[in-house]
ZAKE-106553 format. One record per residue: residue in three letters; x, y, z of N, C-alpha, C, CB in turn. Coordinates in steps of 0.1 Angstrom, whole numbers, plus 5000, padded with zeros to 4 digits. Atoms other than C-alpha are relative to their C-alpha. Last residue first. Glycine has a CB too. Example, Ala and Ser with C-alpha at 12.3 -4.5 7.8 and 13.67 -1.06 7.14 Angstrom:
BEGIN
[rec SER, [4991, 4989, 5000], [5137, 4989, 5071], [4992, 5011, 5008], [5004, 5005, 4986]]
[rec ALA, [5009, 4988, 5000], [5123, 4955, 5078], [5009, 5012, 5000], [4990, 5000, 5012]]
***
This chain:
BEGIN
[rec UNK, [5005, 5010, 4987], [0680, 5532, 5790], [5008, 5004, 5006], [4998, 4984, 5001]]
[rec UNK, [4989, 5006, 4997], [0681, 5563, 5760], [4995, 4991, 5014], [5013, 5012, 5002]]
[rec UNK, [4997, 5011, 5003], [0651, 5576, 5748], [5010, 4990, 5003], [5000, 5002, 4991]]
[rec UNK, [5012, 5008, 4994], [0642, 5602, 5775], [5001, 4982, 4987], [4981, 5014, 4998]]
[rec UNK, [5008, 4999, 5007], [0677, 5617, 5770], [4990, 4992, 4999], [5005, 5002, 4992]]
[rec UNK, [5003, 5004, 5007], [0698, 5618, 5797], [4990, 4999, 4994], [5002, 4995, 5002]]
[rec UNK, [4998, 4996, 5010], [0702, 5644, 5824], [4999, 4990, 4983], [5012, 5006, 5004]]
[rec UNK, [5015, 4988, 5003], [0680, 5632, 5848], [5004, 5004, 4988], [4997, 5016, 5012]]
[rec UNK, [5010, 5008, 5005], [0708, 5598, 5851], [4987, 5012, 4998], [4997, 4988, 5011]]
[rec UNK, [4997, 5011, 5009], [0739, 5615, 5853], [4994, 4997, 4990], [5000, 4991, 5005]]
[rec UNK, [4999, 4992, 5009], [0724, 5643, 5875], [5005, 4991, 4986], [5010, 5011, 5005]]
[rec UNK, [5007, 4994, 5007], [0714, 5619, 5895], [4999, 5012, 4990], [4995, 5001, 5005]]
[rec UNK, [5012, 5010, 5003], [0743, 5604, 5901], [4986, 4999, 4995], [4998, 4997, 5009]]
[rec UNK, [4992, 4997, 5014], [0763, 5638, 5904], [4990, 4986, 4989], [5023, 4996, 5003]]
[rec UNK, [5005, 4993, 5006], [0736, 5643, 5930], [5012, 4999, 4989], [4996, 5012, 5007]]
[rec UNK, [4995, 4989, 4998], [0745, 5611, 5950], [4993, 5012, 4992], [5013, 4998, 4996]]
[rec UNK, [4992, 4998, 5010], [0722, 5582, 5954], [5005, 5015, 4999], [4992, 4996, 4990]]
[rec UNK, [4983, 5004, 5003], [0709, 5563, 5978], [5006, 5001, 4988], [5003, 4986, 5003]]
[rec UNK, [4996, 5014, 5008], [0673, 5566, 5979], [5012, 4995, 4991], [4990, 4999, 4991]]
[rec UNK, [5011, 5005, 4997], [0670, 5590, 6011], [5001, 4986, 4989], [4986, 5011, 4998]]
[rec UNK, [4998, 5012, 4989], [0702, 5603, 6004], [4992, 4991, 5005], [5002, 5004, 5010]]
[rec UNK, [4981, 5011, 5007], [0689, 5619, 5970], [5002, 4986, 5011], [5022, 5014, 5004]]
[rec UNK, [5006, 5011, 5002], [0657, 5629, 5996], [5008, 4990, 4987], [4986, 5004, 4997]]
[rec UNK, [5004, 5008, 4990], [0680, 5647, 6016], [4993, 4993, 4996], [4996, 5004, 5010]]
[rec UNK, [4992, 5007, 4995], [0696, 5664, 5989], [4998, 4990, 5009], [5005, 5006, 5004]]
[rec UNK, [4991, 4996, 4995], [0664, 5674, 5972], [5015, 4993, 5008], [4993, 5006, 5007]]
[rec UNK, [4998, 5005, 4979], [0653, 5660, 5947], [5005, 5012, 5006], [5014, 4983, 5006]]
[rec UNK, [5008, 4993, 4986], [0642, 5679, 5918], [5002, 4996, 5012], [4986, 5000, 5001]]
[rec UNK, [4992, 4989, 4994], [0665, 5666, 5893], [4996, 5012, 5007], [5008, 5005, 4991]]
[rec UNK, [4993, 5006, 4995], [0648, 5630, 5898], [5014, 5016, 5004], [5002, 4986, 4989]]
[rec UNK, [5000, 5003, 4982], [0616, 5642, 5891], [5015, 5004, 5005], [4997, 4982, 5006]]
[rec UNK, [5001, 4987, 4999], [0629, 5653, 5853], [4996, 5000, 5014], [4991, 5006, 4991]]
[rec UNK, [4986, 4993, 5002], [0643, 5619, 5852], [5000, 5015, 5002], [5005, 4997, 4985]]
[rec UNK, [4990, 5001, 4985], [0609, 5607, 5865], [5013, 5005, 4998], [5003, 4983, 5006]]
[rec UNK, [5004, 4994, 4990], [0589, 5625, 5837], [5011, 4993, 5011], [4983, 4998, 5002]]
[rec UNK, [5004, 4986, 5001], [0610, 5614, 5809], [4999, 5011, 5012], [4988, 4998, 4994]]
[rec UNK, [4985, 4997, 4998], [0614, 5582, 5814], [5003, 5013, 5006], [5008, 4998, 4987]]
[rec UNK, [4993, 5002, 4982], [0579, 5575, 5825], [5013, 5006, 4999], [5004, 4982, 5005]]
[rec UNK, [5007, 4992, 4992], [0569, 5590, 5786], [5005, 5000, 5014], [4986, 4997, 5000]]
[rec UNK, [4990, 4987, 5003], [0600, 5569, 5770], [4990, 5010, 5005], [5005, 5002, 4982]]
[rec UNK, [4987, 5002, 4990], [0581, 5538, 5790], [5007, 5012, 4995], [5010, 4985, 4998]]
[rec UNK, [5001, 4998, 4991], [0548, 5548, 5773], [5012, 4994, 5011], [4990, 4997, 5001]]
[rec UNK, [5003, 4988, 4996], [0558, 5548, 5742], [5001, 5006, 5013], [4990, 5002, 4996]]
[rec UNK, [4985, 4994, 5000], [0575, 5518, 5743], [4997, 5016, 5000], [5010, 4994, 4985]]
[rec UNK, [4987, 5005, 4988], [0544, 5501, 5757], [5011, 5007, 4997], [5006, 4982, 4999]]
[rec UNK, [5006, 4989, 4990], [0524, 5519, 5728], [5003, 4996, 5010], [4985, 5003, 5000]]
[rec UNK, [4999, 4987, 5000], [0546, 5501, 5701], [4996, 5011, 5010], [4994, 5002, 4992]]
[rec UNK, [5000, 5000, 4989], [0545, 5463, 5713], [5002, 5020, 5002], [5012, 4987, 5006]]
[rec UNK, [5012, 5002, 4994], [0538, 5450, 5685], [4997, 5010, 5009], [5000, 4988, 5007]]
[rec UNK, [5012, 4990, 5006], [0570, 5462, 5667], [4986, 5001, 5005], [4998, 4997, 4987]]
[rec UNK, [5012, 5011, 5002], [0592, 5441, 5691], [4990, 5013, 4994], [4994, 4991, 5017]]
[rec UNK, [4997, 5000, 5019], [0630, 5461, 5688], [4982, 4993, 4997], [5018, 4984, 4993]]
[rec UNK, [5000, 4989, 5003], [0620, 5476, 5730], [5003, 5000, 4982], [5010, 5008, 5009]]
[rec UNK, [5011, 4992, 4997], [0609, 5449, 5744], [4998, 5011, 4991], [5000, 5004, 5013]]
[rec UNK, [5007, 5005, 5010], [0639, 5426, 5731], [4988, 5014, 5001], [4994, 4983, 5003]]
[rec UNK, [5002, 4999, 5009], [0659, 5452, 5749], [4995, 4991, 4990], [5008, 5004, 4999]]
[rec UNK, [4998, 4984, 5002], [0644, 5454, 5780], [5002, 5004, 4982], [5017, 5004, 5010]]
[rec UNK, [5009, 5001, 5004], [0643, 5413, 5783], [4993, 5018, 4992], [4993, 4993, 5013]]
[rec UNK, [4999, 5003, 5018], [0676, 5412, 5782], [4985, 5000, 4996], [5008, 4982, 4995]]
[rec UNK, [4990, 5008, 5006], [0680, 5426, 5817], [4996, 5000, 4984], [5000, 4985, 5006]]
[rec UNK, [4986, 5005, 4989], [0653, 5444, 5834], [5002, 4993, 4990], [4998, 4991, 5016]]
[rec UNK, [4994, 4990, 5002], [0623, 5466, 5812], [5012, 4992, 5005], [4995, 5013, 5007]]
[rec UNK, [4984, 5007, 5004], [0602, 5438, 5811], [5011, 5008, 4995], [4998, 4990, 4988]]
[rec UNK, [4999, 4998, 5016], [0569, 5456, 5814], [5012, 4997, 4990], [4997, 5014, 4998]]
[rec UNK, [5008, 5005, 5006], [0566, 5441, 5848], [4997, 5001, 4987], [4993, 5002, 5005]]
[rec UNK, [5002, 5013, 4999], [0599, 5446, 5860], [4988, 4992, 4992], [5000, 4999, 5013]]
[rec UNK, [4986, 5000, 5012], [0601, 5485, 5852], [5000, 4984, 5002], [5020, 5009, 5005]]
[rec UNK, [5004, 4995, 5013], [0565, 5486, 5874], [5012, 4999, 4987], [4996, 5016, 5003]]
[rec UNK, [5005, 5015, 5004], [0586, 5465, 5899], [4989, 5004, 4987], [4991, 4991, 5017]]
[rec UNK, [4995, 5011, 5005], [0610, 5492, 5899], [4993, 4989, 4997], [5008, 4997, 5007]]
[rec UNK, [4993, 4996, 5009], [0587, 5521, 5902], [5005, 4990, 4993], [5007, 5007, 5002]]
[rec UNK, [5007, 4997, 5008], [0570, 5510, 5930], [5003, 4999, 4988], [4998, 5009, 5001]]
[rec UNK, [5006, 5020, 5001], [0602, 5501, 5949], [4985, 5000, 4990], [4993, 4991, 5021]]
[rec UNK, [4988, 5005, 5006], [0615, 5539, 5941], [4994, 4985, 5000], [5015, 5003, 5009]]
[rec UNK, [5002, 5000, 5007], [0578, 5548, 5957], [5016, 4994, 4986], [4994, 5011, 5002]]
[rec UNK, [5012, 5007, 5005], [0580, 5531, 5984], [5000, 5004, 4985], [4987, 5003, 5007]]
[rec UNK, [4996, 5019, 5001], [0616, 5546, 5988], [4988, 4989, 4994], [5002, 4993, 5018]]
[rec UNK, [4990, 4998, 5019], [0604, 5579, 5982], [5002, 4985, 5002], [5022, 5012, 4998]]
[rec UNK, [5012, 5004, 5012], [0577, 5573, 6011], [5009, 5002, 4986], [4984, 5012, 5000]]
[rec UNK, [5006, 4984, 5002], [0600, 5596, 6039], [4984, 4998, 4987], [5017, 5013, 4991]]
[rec UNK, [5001, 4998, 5014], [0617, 5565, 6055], [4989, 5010, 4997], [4998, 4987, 4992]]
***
């Protein structure tokens, strides 16, 4: 492994800790409190989706995923999950 992976596992448990997974995602995201957390997840979005259509092929394969796949997912709009 090339460290993408670490960082993909990174990532996710960072999306875990701010309760981004399951149902907890979208309470997170209607909770007025919690405004500069939702900021800062549509900032991550953002930047890693724009990462994400910089891979290269080999590092696509690296964390198992196609380039239509990522294109999918880079191309969406930083508000959208």
């Amino acid at each position: 492994m090339n460290g993408l992976s670490d960082v993909r596992l990174t990532l996710h448990s960072q999306e875990l800790a701010t309760g981004q997974n399951n149902g907890a995602r979208e309470a997170g995201m209607h909770d007025a409190s919690s405004g500069q957390s939702r900021w800062d997840q549509f900032w991550r979005r953002l930047h890693t989706r724009k990462a994400l259509l910089a891979l290269t092929p080999d590092q696509l394969k690296d964390v198992g995923l196609t380039r239509e796949q990522a294109l999918d997912e880079g191309l969406k709009p930083f508000w959208r999950i």
